[in-house]
N, C-alpha and C positions, 0 to 999 in steps of 0.2 A: 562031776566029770567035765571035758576039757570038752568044748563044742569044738568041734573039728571041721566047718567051714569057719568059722569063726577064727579059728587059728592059720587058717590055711591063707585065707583074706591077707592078715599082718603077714606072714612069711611073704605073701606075691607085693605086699606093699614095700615092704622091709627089702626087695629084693632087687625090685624097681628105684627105691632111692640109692642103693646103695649102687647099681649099675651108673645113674646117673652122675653120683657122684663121681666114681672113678673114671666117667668119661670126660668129664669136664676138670678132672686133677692131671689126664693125658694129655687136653689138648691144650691145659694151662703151660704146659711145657714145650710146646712146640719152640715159642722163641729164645728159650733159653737152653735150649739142645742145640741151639746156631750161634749161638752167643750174642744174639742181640738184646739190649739194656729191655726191660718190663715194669710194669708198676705192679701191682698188686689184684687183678681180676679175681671175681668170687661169681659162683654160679647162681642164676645162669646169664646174667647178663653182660659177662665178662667187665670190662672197663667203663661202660657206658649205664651201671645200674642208673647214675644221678642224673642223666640227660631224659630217664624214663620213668622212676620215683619220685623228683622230687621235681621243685620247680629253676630249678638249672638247666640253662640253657643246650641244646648240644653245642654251639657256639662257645658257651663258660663251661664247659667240659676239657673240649678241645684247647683252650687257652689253658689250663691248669695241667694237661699233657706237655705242651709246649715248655712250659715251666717248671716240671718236673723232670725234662730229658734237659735238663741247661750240664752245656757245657758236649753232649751229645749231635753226633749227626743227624740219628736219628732214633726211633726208640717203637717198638713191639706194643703192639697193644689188640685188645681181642675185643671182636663185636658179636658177643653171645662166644661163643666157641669158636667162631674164625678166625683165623689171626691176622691182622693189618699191619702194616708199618705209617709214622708218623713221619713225615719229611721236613729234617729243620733245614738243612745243609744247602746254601743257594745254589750248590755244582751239582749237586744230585738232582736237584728240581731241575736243573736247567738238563742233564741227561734224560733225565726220565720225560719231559717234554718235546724236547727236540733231537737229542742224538740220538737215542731209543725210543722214539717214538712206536715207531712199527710193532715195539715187543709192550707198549701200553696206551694204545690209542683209545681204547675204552670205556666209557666214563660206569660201565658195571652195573647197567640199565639192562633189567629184561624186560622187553617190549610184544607186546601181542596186537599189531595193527588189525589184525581181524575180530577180534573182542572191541578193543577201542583205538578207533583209527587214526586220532589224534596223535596217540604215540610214536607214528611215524614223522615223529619232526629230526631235523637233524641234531638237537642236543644229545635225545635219547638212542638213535640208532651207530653204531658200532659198526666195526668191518670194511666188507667191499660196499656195501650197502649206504653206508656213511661216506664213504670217499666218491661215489658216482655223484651222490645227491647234492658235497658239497662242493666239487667242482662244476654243476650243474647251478647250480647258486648262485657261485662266482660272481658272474656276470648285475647280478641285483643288486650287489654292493659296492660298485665301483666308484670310485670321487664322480663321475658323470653323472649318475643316477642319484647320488647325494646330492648334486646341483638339482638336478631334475626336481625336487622332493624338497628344495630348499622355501620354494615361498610358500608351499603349505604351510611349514611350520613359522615363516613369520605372518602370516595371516593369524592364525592360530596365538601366535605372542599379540596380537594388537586386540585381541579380544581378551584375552587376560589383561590388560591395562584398563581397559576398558570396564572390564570386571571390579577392579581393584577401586576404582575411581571413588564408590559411595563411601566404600571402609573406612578408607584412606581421608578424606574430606570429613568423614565423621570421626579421624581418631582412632578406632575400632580394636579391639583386639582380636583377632582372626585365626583358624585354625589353618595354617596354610599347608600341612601335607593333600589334605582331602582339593584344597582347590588348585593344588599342582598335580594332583594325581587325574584331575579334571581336564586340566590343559594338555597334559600326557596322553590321555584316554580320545580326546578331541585329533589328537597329530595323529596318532597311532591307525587307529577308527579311518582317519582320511589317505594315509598313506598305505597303510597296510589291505582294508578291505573296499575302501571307495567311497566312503559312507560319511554320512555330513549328521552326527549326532550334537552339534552343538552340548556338551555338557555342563560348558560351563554357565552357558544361560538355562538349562535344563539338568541337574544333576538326577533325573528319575528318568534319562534315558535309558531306553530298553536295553541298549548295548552296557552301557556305565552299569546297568542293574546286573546283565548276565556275567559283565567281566570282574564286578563286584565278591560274585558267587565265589569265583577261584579264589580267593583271596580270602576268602570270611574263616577266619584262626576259631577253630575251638578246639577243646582238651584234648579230645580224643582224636584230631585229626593232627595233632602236635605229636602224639603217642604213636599213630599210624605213620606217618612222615620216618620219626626217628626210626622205628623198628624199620620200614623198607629201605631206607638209606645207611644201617647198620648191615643188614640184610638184606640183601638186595631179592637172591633169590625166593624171599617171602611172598614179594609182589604177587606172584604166581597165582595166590589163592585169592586176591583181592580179584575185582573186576575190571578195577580200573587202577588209573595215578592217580587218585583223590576229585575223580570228578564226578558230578553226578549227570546223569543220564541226560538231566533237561541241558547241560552243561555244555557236553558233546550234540545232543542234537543241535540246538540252538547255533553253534557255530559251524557241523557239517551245512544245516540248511540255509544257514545266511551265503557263506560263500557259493554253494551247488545253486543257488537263484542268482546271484550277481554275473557267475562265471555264465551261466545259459544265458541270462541277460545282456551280457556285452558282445557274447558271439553272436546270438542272435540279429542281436541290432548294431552289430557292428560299433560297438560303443568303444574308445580306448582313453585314458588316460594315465597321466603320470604320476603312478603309483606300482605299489608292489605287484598288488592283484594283475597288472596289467606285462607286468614284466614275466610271472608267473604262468599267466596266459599264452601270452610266447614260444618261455620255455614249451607249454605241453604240444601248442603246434608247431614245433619246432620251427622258431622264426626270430628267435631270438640270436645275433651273431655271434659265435665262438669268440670272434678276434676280440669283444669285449671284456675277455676274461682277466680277472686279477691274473701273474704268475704264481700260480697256487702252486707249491713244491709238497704235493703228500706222501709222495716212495710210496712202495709195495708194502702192504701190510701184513705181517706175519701172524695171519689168525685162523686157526681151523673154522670156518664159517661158512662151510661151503654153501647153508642153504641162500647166503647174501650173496653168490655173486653170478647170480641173474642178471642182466641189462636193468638199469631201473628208469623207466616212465613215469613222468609224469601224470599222472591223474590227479581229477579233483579232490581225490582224498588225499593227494600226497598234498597238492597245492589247498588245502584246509589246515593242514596238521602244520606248515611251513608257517600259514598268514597266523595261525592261535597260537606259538610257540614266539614269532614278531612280537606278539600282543603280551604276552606270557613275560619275556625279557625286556622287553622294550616300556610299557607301563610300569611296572611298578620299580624297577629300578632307576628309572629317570626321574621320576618322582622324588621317590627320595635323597637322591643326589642331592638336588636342588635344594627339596625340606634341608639337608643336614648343614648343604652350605650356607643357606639363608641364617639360620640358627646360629653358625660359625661368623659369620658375617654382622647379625647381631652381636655375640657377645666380641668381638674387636672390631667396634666403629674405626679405629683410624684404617685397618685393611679392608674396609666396608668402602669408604673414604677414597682412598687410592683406587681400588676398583673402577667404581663411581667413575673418576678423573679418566681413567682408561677409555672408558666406555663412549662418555662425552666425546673427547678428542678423535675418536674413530671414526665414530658414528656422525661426526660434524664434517670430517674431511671424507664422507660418500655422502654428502649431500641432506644430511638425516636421515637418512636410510642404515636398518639392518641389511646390511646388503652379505650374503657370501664369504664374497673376499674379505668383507671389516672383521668377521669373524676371526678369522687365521689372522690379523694384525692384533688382535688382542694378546699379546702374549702376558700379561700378569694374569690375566683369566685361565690361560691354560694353566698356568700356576695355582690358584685358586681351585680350580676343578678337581686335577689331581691331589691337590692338599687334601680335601673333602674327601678322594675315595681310597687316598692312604688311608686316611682317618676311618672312614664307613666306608668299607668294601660292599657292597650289594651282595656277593657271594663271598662269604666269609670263609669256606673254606674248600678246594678244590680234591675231586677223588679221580684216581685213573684205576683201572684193572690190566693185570699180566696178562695178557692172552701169549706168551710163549715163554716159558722159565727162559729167565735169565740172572747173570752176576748183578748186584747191585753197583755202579759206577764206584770205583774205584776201592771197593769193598773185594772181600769173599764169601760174602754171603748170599748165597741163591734165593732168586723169587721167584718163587714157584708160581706155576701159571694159575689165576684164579684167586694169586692173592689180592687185596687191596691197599691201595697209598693214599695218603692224604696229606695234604697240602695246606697247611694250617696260615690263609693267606691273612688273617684279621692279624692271628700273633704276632707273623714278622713285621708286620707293618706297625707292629706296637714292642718292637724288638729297640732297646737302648742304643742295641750295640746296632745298628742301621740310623735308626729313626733319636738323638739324644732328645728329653725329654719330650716322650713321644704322643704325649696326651695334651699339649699345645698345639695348637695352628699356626701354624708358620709355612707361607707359601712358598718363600724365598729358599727351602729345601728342595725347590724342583728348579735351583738355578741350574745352568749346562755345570759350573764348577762343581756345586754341590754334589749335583747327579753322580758324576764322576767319581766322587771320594767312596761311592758305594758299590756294593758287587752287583752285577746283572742279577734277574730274579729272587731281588726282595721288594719289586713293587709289581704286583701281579693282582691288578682290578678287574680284566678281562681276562685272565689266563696267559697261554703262552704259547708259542708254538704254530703246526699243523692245525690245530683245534682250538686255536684263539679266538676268540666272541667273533663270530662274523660280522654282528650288527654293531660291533664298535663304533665303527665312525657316525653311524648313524643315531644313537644313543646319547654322548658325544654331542653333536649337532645338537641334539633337541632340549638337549641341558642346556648347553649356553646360551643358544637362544631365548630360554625360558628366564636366564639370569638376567640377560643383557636385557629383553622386555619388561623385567621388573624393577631394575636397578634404574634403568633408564630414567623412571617418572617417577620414583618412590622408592621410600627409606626403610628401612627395618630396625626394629628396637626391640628388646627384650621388655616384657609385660609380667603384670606379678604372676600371671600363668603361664609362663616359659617355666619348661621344666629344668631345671638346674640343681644340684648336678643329671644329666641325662639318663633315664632307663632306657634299655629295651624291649622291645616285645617280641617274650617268649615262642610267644606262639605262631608268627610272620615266617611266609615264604623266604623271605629277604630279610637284610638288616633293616629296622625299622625302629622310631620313635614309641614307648608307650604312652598311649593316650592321646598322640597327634601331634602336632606343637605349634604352641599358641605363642604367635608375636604380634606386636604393635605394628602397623601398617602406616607412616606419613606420607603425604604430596609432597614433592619438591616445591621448597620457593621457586626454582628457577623451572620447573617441567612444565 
């Protein structure tokens, strides 16, 4: 005889696969019911199973989409059963950022500052919520206050010379991501929270340890990443954005002791924390504001558009979010350019020559202004983060159906787009052979011969890195401090050809990268 739970079992299983299936054979159709181009999704993890099986990058996902819609504006693709669009087309990025911004200001971040507080920074917050905070900002980034903030970080570059000096004298072969991410962590630490952690003569500071923590890649926090940035509304059920407890506390209590601390005792100086401080007693002056153009945003969000104040929690989640973009992207900036720099000593060379002649006519000084006289270094920079974009690939969310530019095809509110900035920037038809270094593509000529938004390192727009300039600054500085009294050379353990690591926040080196370190005959 037939056991009839037994049977019953496989019919509810048999029934349940079989619903699942046909829901994910529905919404495998969504974008080809609008006629936009698709690849081939399979359940359940739509387009992205290999950013989540196997050991592909979502980076080397995203680049093989790119490459697949060739010859396309853009191209459909699903994250689990959602549908996305992928953005090649430089006129539609450049609508979808700036002439439509209002109908995609969203970077598709859902944030719960009362769970954890942190998430109130302005990358993650959306809305009115996001336009009060970042016109409130404003004011902290201005060329003035980059003046302000500037001899920090050459203070900061003479102790990394200074660093260098034994290596260097001994030959050495050196992992220089870890001790630029040192000298980054030193600026950062001093402009951002006030705080004189010397890292580089002490790399087991307590801040370097706790800012360490965010950073620390393993499997399952590579798996968690993808799935919430695939899914955004997943987040929900975690507790956090990948932090842990000691993580969050660690940095609400550093900032809630320094902020009591400077009011208390009337303490001020020229840093963020201080600018911040301002801002919450409102004493900081409007007229200092960038021309910020954000227009009205069209997003049903009503519970964002409250007056937003300052508090220590906002002014925490602001200075860890500094810390957050500002470390580890400038770090490797530097690592990639160093690396680039080695492997073409004659543009190593000519840099070099730059640098000298600048740095001679302000007396020996890194001074400010010698900075902006460098112009092959700005060239060199940007070459570097054509090449290694820190954020490889940019997402907005629809917060109001609309046409796609110049299309007929509707985005619906809630969809998502992405912005595949690594690919274009490794696109032929922009960049001809685009895996060489070559500065001299950032002449004004060259510039020119290419369309607006296919070089997109900071984004674009309303929502462009706010801490550009200040990022910016603390790279070249860190170039111009190392170039200055010392050489770089490729070592038998420089990695060549380059991997990357999987499993990094950011575009990052695997395994760190190991160069030769000389003194100048002449430094």
């Amino acid at each position: 005889m037939l056991d009839i739970p037994f049977l019953q079992l496989w019919v509810t299983i048999a029934t349940i696969l079989t619903t699942v299936y046909v829901y994910f054979r529905v919404s495998f159709l969504y974008w080809k019911k609008r006629g936009v181009p698709t690849l081939n999704p399979t359940a359940p993890f739509g387009d992205f199973g290999k950013a989540i099986l196997t050991k592909k990058s979502f980076q080397q996902v995203i680049n093989e989409f790119y490459n697949d819609f060739d010859g396309q504006r853009f191209g459909g693709v699903y994250s689990f059963s959602s549908p996305a669009l992928l953005i090649r087309d430089p006129e539609i990025i450049k609508a979808v950022l700036v002439k439509d911004f209002n109908k995609f200001h969203s970077h598709g971040i859902i944030t719960n500052e009362e769970v954890e507080p942190l998430q109130g920074n302005l990358f993650a917050l959306s809305g009115s919520k996001w336009r009060n905070l970042r016109v409130k900002l404003s004011p902290t980034f201005t060329s003035g206050k980059m003046k302000m903030m500037f001899g920090t970080m050459v203070d900061c570059g003479k102790e990394l010379q200074t660093f260098l000096q034994e290596p260097a004298n001994n030959k050495e072969t050196i992992e220089v991501k870890d001790i630029l991410a040192r000298f980054s962590t030193d600026i950062i630490a001093s402009c951002a929270f006030g705080i004189q952690c010397n890292c580089l003569k002490n790399p087991d500071a307590e801040f370097r340890i706790w800012g360490r923590k965010i950073f620390e890649p393993t499997f399952s926090g590579k798996i968690l990443r993808t799935i919430t940035f695939l899914l955004p509304s997943s987040s929900r059920f975690f507790r956090s954005s990948f932090l842990s407890k000691g993580v969050t506390d660690y940095f609400m209590k550093m900032v809630k002791e320094t902020v009591e601390y400077r009011e208390k005792n009337d303490v001020k100086r020229n840093d963020f924390m201080q600018l911040m401080i301002q801002l919450k007693n409102k004493t900081l002056g409007v007229a200092e504001e960038d021309n910020i153009k954000l227009g009205n945003l069209d997003a049903d969000e009503t519970e964002n558009n409250a007056p937003f104040e300052i508090t220590v929690n906002v002014i925490a989640a602001q200075a860890f979010v500094f810390f957050l973009a500002g470390f580890e992207t400038s770090s490797t900036t530097m690592t990639f350019c160093l690396y680039e720099l080695a492997l073409n000593p004659d543009i190593q060379e000519r840099l070099r020559a730059e640098i000298d002649t600048v740095v001679e006519k302000h007396d020996g000084n890194i001074t400010y202004e010698s900075i902006f006289e460098m112009e092959y270094l700005d060239k060199v920079v940007d070459e570097t983060l054509r090449k290694y974009p820190p954020a490889t690939t940019i997402r907005r969310e629809c917060t109001k159906s609309v046409k796609l530019h110049g299309t007929d095809v509707l985005v619906e509110k809630g969809t998502k787009l992405l912005f595949p900035i690594m690919a274009i920037h490794h696109d032929p038809k922009y960049y001809p052979d685009p895996e060489r270094f070559d500065p001299e593509r950032f002449s004004e000529v060259e510039k020119k011969k290419r369309p607006h938004f296919t070089y997109l390192p900071f984004g674009e727009g309303p929502r462009i890195c706010i801490g550009m300039r200040f990022g910016l600054m603390q790279t070249k500085v860190g170039i111009v401090s190392f170039l200055s009294k010392y050489e770089v050379r490729v070592s038998q353990k420089t990695p060549i050809p380059l991997e990357f690591d999987h499993r990094s926040l950011v575009l990052a080196p695997l395994g760190g990268m190991w160069l030769d370190v000389v003194k100048r005959n002449d430094a």
